[in-house]
Backbone bond lengths (Angstrom), bond angles and torsions (degrees), N, CA, C in turn:
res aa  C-N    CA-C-N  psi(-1)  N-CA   C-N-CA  omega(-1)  CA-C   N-CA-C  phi
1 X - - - 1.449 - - 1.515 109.89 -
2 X 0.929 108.13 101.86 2.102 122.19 -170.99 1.778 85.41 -67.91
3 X 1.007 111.02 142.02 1.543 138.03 151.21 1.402 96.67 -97.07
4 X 1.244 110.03 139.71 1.659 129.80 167.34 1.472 101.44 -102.25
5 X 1.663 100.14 161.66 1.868 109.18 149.24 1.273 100.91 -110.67
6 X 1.415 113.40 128.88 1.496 114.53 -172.88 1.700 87.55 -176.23
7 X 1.331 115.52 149.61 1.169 120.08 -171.09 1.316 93.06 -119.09
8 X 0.857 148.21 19.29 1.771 133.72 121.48 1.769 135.90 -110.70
9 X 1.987 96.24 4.27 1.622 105.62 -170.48 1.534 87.16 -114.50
10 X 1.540 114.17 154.15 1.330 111.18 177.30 1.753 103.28 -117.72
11 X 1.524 105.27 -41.24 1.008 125.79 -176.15 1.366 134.52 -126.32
12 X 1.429 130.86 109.16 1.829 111.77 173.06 1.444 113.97 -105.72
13 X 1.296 117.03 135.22 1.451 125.37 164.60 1.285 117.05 -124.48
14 X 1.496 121.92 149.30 1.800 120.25 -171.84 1.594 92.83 -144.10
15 X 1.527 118.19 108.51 1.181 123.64 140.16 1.468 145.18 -125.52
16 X 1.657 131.94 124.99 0.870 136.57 -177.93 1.628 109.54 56.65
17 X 1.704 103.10 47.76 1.738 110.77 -175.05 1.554 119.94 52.49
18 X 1.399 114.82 19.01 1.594 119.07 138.41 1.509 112.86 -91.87
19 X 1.356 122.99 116.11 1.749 123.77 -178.32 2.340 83.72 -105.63
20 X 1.527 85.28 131.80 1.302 90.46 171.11 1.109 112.82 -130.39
21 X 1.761 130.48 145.69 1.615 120.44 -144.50 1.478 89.52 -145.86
22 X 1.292 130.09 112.72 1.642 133.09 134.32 1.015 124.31 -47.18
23 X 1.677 127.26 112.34 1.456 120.70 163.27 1.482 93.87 -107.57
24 X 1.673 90.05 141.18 1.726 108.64 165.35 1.751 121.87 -28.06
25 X 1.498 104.18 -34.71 1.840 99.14 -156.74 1.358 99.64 -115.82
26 X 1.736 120.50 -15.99 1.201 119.56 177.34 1.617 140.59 -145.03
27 X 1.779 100.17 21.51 1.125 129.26 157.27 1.399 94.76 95.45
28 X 1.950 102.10 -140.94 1.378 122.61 -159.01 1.313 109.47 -94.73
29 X 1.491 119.83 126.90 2.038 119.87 157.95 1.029 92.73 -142.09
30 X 1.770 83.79 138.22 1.348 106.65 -179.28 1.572 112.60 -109.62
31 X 1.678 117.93 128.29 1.528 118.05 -162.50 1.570 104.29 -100.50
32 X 1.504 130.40 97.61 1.740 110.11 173.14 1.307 132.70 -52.17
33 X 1.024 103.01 176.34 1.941 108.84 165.84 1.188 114.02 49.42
34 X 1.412 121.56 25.55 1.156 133.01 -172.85 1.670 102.03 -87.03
35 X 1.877 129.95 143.49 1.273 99.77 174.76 1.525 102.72 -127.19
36 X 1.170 112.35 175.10 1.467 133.55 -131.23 1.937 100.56 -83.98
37 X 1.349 104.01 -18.65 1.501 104.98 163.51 1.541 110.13 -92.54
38 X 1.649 122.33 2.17 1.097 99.71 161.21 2.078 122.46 -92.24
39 X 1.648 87.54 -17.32 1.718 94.24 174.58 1.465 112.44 -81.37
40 X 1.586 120.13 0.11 1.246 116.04 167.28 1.383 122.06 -86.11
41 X 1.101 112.11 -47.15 1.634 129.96 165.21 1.365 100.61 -58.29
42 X 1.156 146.55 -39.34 1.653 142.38 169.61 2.030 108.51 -52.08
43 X 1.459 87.44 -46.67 1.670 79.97 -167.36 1.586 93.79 -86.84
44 X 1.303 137.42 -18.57 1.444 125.62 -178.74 1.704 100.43 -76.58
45 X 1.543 129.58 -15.67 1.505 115.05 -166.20 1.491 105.06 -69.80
46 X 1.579 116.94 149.50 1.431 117.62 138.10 1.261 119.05 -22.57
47 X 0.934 131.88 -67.90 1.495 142.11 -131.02 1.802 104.84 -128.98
48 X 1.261 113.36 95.52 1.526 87.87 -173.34 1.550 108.53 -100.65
49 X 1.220 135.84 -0.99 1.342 149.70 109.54 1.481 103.19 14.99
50 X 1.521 111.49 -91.81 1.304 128.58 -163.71 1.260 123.82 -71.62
51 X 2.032 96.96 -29.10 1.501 80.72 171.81 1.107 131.87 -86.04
52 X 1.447 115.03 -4.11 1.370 132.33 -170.37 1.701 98.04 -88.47
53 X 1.320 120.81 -8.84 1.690 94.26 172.12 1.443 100.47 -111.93
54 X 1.514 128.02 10.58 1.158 119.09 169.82 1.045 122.30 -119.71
55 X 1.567 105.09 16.04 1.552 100.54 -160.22 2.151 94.65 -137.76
56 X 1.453 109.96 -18.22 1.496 106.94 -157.25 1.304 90.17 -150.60
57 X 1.244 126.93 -15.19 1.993 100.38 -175.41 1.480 86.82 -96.15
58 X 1.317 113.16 161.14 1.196 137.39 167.76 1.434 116.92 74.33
59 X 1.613 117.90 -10.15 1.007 121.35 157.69 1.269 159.15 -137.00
60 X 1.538 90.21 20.83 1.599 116.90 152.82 1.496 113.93 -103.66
């Protein structure tokens, strides 16, 4: 379970295309069908903030 530095992600986990995400203020969601080069590119971004609203909300 990777801990991030991110001032709104606490936590990323990716299994079997469930990616599940801790935010600091409002816990655990879990995104499906998500795939596993996209939770890699999540934990390699700068910014996991940014990539997560351009890359995973709204469309998983």
């Amino acid at each position: 379970m990777p801990y991030v530095s991110s001032s709104a992600i606490s936590r990323i986990e990716w299994s079997n295309g469930t990616l599940s995400i801790w935010f600091h203020e409002s816990g655990r969601y879990d995104y499906y069908g998500v795939p596993e080069s996209v939770y890699d590119a999540f934990l390699a971004s700068r910014s996991k903030g940014t990539f997560f609203n351009y890359h995973i909300r709204d469309r998983f």
